[in-house]
C-alpha positions as CSV (number, residue, x, y, z in Angstrom):
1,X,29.9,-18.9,22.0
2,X,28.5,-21.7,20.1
3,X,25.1,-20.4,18.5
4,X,25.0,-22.3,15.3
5,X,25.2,-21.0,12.0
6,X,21.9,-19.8,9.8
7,X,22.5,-21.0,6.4
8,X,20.9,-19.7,3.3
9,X,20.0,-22.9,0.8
10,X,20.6,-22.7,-3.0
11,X,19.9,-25.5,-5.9
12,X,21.1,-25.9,-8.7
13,X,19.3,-27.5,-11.4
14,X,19.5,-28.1,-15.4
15,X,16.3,-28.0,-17.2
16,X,16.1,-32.0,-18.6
17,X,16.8,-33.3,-15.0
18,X,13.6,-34.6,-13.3
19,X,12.2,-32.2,-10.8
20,X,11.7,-35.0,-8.4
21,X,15.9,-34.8,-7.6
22,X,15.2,-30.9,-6.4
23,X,12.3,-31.6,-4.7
24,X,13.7,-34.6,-2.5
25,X,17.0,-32.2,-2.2
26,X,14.7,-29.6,-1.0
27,X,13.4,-31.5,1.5
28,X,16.2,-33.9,2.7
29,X,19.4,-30.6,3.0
30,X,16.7,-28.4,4.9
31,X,15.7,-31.7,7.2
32,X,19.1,-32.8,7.9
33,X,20.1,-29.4,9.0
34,X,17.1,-28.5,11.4
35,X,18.6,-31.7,12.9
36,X,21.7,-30.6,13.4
37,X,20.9,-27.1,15.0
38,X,20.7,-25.0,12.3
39,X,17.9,-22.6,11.0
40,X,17.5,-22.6,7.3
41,X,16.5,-20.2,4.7
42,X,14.7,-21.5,1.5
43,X,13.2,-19.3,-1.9
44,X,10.0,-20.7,-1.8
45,X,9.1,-23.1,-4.8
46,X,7.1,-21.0,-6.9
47,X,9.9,-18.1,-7.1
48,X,11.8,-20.2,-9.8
49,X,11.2,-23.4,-11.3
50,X,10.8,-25.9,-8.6
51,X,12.9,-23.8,-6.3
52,X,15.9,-24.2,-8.1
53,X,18.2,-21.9,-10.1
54,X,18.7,-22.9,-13.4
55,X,19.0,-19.4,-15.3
56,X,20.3,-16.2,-15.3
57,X,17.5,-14.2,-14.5
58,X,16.2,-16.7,-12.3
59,X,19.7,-16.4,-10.4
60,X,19.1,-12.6,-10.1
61,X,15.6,-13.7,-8.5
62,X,17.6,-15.5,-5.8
63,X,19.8,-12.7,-5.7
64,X,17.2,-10.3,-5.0
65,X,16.3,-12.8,-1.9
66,X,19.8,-13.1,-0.5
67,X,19.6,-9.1,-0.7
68,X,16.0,-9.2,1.0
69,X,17.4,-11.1,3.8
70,X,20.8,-9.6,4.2
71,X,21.6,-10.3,7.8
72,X,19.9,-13.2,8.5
73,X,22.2,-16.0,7.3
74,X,25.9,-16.6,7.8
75,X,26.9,-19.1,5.2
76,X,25.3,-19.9,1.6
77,X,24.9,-23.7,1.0
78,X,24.9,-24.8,-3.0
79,X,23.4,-27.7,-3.6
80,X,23.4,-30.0,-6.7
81,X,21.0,-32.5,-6.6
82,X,22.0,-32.7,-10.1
83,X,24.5,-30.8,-13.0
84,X,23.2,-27.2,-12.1
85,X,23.5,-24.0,-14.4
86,X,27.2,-22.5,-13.6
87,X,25.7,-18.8,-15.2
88,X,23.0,-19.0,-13.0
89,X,24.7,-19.2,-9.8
90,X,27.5,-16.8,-10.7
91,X,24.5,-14.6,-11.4
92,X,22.9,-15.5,-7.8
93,X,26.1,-15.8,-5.4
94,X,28.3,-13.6,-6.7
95,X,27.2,-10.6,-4.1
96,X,26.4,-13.4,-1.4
97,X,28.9,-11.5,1.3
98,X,29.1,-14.6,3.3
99,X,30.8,-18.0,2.9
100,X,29.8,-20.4,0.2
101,X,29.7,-24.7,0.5
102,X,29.7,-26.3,-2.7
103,X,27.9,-29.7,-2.3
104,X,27.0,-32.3,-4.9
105,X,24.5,-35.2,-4.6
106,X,26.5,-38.3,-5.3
107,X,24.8,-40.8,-8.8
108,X,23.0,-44.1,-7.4
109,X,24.9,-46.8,-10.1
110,X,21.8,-48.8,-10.2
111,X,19.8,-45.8,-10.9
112,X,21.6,-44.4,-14.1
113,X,18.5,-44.0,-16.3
114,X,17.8,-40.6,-17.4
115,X,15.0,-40.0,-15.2
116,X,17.3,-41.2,-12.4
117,X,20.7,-39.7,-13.3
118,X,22.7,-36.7,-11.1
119,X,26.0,-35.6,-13.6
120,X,26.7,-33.4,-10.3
121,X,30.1,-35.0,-9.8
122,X,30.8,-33.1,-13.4
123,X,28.2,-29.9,-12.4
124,X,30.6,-29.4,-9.4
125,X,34.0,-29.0,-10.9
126,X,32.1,-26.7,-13.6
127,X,30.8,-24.8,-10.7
128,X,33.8,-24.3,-9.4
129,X,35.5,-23.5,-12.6
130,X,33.5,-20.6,-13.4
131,X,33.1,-19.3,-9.9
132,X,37.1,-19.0,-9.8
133,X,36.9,-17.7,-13.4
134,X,34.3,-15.0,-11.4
135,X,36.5,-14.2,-8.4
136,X,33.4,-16.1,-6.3
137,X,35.1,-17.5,-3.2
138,X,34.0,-20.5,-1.7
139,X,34.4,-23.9,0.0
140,X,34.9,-27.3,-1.4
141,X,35.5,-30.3,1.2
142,X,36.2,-34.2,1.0
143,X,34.3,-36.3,-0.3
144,X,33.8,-34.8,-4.1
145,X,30.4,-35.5,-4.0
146,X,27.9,-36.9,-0.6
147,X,24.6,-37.4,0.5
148,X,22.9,-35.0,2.9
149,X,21.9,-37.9,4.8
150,X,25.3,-39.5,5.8
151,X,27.8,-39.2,8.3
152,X,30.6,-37.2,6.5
153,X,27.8,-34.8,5.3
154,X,27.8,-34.0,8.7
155,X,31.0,-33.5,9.2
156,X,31.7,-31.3,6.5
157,X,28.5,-28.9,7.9
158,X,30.7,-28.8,11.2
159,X,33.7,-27.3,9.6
160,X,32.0,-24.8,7.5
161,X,30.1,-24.0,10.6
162,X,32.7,-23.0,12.3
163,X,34.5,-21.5,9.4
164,X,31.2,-19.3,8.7
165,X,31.4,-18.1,12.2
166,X,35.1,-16.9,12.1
167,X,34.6,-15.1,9.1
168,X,31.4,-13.4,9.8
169,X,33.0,-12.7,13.5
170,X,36.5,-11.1,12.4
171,X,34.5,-9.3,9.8
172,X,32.8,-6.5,12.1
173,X,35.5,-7.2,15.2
174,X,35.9,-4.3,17.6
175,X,39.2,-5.2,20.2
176,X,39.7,-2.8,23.1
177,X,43.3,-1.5,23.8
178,X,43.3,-1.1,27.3
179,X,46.5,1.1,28.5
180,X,49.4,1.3,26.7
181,X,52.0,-1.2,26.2
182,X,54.5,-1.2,28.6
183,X,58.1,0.1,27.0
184,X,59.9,-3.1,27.3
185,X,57.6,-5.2,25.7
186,X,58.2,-4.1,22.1
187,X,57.1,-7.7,20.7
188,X,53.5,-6.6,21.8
189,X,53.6,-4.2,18.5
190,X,50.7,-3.6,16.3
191,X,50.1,-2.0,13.1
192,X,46.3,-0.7,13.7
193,X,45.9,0.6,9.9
194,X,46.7,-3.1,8.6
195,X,43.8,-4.9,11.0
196,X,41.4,-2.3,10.1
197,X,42.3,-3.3,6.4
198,X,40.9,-6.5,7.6
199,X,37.8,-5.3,9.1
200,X,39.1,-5.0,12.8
201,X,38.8,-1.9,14.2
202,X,41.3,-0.9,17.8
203,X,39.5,1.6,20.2
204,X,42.5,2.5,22.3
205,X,41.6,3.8,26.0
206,X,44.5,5.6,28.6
207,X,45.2,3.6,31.4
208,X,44.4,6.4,33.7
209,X,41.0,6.8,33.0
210,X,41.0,3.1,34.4
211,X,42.1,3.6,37.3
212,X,40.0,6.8,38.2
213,X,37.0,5.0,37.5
214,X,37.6,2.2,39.7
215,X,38.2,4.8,42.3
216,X,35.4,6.5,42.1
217,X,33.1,3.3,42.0
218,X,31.0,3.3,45.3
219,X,31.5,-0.1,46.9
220,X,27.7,-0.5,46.6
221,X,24.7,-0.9,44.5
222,X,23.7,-4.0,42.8
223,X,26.1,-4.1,39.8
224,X,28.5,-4.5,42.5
225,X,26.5,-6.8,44.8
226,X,26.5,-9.3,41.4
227,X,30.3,-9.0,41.1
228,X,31.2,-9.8,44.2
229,X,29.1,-12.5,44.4
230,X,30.3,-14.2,41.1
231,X,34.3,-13.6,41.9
232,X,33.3,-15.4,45.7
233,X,32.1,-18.5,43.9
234,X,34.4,-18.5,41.1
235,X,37.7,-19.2,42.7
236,X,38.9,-19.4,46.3
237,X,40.1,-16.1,48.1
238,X,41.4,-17.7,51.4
239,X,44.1,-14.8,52.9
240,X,43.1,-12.0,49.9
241,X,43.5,-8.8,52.1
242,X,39.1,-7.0,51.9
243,X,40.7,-4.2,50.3
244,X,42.9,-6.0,47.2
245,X,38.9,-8.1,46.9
246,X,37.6,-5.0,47.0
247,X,39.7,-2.9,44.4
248,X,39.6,-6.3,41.7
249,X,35.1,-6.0,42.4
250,X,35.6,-2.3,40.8
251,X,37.8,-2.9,38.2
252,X,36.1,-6.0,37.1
253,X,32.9,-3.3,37.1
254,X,35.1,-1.0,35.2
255,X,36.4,-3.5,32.5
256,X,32.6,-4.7,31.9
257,X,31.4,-1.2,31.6
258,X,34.0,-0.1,28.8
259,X,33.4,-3.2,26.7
260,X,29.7,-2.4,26.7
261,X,30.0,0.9,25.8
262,X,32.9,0.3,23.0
263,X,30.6,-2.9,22.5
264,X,34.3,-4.7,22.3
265,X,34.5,-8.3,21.4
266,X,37.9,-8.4,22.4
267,X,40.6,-6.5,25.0
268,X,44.3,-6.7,25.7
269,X,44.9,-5.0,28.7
270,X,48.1,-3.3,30.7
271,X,48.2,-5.4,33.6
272,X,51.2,-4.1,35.2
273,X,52.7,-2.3,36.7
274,X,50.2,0.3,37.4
275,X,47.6,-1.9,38.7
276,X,50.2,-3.1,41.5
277,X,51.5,0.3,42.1
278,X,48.2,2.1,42.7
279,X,45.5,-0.4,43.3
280,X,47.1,-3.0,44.9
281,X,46.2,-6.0,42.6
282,X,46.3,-7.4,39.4
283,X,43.9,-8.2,36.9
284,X,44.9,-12.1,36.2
285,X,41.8,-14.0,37.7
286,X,39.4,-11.1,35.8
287,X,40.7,-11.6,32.6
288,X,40.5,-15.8,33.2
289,X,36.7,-15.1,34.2
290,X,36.7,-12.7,31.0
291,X,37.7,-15.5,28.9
292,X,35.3,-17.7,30.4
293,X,32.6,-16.0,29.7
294,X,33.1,-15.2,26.0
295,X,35.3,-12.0,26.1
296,X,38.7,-12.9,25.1
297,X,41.0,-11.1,27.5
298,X,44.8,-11.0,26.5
299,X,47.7,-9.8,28.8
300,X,50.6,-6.8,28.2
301,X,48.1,-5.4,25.9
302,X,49.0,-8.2,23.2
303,X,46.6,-6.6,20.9
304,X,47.5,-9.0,18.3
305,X,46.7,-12.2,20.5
306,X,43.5,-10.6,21.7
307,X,42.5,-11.3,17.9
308,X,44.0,-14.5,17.7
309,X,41.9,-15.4,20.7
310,X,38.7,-14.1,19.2
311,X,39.3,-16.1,16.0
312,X,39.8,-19.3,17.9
313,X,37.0,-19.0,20.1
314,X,35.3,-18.6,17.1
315,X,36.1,-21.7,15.7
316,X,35.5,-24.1,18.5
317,X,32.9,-22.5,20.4
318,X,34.7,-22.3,23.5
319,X,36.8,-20.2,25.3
320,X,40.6,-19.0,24.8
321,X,43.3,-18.1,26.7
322,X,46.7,-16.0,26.0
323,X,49.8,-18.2,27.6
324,X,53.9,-17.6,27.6
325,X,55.7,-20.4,25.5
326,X,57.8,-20.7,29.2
327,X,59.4,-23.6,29.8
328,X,61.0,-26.7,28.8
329,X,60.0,-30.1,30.3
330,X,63.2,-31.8,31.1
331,X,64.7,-33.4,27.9
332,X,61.4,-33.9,26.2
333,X,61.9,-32.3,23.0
334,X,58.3,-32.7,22.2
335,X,56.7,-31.2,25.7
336,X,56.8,-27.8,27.2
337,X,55.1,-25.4,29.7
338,X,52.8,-23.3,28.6
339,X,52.2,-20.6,31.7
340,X,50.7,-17.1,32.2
341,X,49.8,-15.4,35.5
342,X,46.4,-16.5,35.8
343,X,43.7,-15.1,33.0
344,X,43.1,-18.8,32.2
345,X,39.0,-19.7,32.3
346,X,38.1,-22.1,35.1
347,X,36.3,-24.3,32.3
348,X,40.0,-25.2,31.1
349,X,41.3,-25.9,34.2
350,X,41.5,-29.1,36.8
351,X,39.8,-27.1,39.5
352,X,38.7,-23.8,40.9
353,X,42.1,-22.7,41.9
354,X,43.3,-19.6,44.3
355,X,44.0,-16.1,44.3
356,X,47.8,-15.2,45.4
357,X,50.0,-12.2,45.2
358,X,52.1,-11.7,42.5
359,X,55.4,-13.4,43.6
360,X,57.1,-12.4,40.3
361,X,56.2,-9.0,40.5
362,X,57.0,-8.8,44.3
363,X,60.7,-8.1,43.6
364,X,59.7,-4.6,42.1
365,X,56.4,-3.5,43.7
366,X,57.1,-5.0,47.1
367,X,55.0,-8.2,48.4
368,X,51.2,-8.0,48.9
369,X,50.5,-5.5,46.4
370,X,49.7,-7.7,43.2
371,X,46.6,-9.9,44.5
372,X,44.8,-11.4,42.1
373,X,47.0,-14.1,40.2
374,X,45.1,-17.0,39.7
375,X,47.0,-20.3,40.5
376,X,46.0,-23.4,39.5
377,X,46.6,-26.1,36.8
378,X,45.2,-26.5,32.7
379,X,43.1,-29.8,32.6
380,X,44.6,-32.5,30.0
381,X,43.0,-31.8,26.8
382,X,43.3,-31.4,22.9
383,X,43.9,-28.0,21.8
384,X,44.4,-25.9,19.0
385,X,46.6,-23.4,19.2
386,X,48.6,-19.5,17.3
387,X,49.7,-16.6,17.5
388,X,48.9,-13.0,15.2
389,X,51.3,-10.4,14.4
390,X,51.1,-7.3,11.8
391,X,53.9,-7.3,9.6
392,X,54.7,-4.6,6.6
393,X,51.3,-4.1,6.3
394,X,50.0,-7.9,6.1
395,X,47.9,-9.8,9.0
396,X,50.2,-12.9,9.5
397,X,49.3,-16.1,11.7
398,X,50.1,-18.9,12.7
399,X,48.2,-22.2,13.3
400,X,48.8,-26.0,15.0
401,X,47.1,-28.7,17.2
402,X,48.2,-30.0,20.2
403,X,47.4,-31.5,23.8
404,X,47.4,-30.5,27.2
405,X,48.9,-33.7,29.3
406,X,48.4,-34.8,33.1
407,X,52.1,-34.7,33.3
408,X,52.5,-32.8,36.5
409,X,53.9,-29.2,37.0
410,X,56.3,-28.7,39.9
411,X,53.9,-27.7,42.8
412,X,55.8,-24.8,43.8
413,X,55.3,-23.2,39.8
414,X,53.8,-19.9,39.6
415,X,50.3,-19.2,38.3
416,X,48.4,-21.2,36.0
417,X,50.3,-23.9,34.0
418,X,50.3,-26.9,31.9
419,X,52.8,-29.4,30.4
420,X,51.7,-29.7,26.3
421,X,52.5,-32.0,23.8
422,X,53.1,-30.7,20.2
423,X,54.3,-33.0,17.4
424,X,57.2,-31.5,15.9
425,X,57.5,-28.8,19.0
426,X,60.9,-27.8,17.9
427,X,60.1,-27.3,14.1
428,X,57.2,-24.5,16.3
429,X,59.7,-23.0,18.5
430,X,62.4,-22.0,15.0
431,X,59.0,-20.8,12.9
432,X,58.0,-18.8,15.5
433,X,61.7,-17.3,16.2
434,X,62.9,-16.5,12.6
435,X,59.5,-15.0,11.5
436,X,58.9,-12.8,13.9
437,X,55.9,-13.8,16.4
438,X,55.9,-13.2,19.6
439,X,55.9,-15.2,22.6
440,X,52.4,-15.2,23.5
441,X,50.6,-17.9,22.3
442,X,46.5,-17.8,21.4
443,X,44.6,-21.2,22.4
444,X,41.3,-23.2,22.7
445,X,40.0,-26.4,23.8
446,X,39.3,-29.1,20.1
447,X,40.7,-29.4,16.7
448,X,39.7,-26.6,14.8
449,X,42.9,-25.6,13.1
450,X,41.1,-26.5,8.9
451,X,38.4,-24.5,9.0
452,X,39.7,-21.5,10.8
453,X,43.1,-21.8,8.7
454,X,40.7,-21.8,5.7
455,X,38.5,-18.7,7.3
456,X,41.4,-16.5,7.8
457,X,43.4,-17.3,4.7
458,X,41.0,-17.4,2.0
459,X,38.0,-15.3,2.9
460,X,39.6,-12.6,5.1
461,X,43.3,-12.6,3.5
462,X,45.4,-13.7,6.6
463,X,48.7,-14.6,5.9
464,X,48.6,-18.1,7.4
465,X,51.1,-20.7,8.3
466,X,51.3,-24.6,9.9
467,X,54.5,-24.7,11.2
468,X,54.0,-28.4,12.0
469,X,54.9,-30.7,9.3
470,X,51.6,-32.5,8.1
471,X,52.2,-36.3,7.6
């Protein structure tokens, strides 16, 4: 979930600029990111002179390499070690297909000579003048111009990481409708047509064909064996009826079976009532271990939060999990619950937890036929946090930060569940109301909301909103 982006390197350069500043450049961008992970692709020297791109047809030279090596890089870094040639890097970006990180060298004020002397603070607003003028998307961060070698350098490679990953991830993104959605949950709505618009394509599978192929899994063999052996360490199943164990071992066989074949990155599934009605169980602590594991599992076949999900794992590199906004926590207006049945990861939690019926869906399907709730508690931690719908057409979503507290949960609370704090919680709860979302909520573990609010929106169209007021 965190495999680090490969990023392509391009220099700009003006002719009467020393070719010592692109050769140090050279050196130091490509050094300081081998150090932080990242695998680097260079046109060698000789292509152009000294590497750099100063020219138009020496931008269709890099062009010609960016098309050579389509594939192999997720993100384009531009460099200025000094002015650069705007016409030669529209002419060598402009068909990049990936995100692009502007990044100027910053001037030396004791070294201002003219063998010495950058002008990329300038070449970088011309750069992006012209690339705007062009319709060339890309990414400028704070501060206007650094040096590859310091800290915030660093910083900034982080966010466009992680922004290069979303957008290269949501591109190509294949999410498996598992069952229909049940009729009363008409806020699980989806426009297919509009998120295939964005490059995310629905395969939609009838519940039925679920559930015959979990019965007609043999209890044996070693695809099995390795199931049953990962749900038995993963949580505790103390009083779990063999059979309920048994039946959740084939479906979780099932589910991993249909994702490989669809080769989904993503799945919302129809986890009741069926599953309590004819298998006796329910899907909650395969859907957490799902999650876990890099497969972002959302429940009442939330299509739309199953995208959310895969967005935000994206962005941090960790897991995600689908919650209910559920409950208030006393008279704080600031804290809530946050609470589903049990698809939470383990990795997010404060311990292994244990597998229970479903109390809640007792009172319809009768008691002992819903095993397989997870219960247990989310660990305190900083989160980031939204929720996707289609609307008329559009892709709209919406974004925040918050935290997970050790404020405790009434020990007799259902499920999986954590108290969170969210600045400006009740400003949240009226966007989400009046505009239409739903009340699922998408989350993961860190602070990611920047870059993947800059991924969505303005590489891959999103409507996006913060519904928190930013002080």
């Amino acid at each position: 979930m965190d495999e680090k982006t490969t990023f392509a390197l391009f220099f700009g350069n003006r002719g009467f600029f020393p070719a010592s500043l692109i050769a140090q450049a050279r050196q130091e961008l490509a050094g300081v990111l081998q150090s932080l992970g990242h695998q680097v692709l260079m046109l060698e020297e000789s292509e152009t002179r000294y590497g750099a791109v100063e020219t138009t047809r020496e931008g269709q030279v890099y062009a010609n390499f960016l098309r050579q090596n389509r594939g192999k890089y997720g993100g384009v870094i531009l460099c200025l070690p000094n002015f650069g040639d705007e016409t030669g890097a529209v002419a060598a970006l402009q068909e990049a297909g990936v995100p692009i990180l502007v990044q100027a060298y910053p001037d030396d004020l004791s070294r201002m000579a003219p063998e010495w002397r950058r002008d990329a603070f300038c070449g970088k607003l011309s750069i992006m003048d012209v690339f705007y003028q062009y319709g060339v998307r890309f990414t400028a961060l704070k501060p206007h111009v650094v040096s590859p070698l310091s800290p915030a350098f660093q910083a900034n490679i982080d966010y466009f990481d992680r922004l290069c990953r979303v957008v290269n991830g949501m591109r190509s993104m294949v999410v498996g409708a598992i069952g229909a959605r049940t009729t009363p949950f008409k806020t699980v709505r989806v426009d297919e047509v509009a998120l295939q618009r964005h490059g995310i394509t629905v395969e939609t599978l009838d519940f039925s064909e679920i559930i015959d192929r979990v019965r007609s899994l043999p209890a044996s063999g070693e695809v099995y064996r390795q199931k049953v052996e990962l749900l038995q360490g993963y949580t505790s199943w103390d009083g779990v009826p063999h059979q309920a164990f048994e039946n959740i071992v084939r479906l979780g066989v099932v589910l991993d079976q249909v994702i490989d074949e669809y080769q989904m990155d993503a799945v919302a599934i129809r986890c009741w009532i069926e599953l309590q009605k004819q298998l006796g169980i329910s899907a909650c602590v395969l859907m957490g271990e799902m999650n876990g594991r890099g497969v972002p599992s959302a429940c009442e076949v939330d299509v739309c939060n199953a995208v959310a999900m895969y967005a935000l794992q994206l962005a941090s590199g960790q897991p995600a999990a689908c919650l209910d906004w559920n409950n208030n926590y006393g008279d704080a207006e600031d804290k809530c619950i946050l609470f589903h049945c049990g698809p939470v990861p383990k990795v997010l939690m404060t311990d292994a937890g244990r597998i229970s019926d479903h109390s809640i869906l007792a009172t319809s399907v009768g008691k002992g036929c819903g095993y397989g709730c997870h219960v247990g508690r989310i660990a305190a931690q900083p989160f980031t946090f939204g929720s996707l719908i289609t609307d008329a057409g559009a892709v709209r979503m919406y974004v925040g930060e918050g935290s997970f507290t050790s404020d405790p949960v009434p020990p007799d609370f259902f499920g999986c569940a954590g108290v969170t704090q969210i600045k400006g919680l009740q400003d949240v709860l009226l966007h989400i109301g009046r505009n239409g979302y739903r009340h699922h909520l998408s989350l993961t573990p860190g602070k990611v909301q920047e870059p993947l609010r800059e991924a969505l929106e303005h590489y891959l169209g999103f409507e996006i909103t913060q519904p928190q007021k930013v002080v």
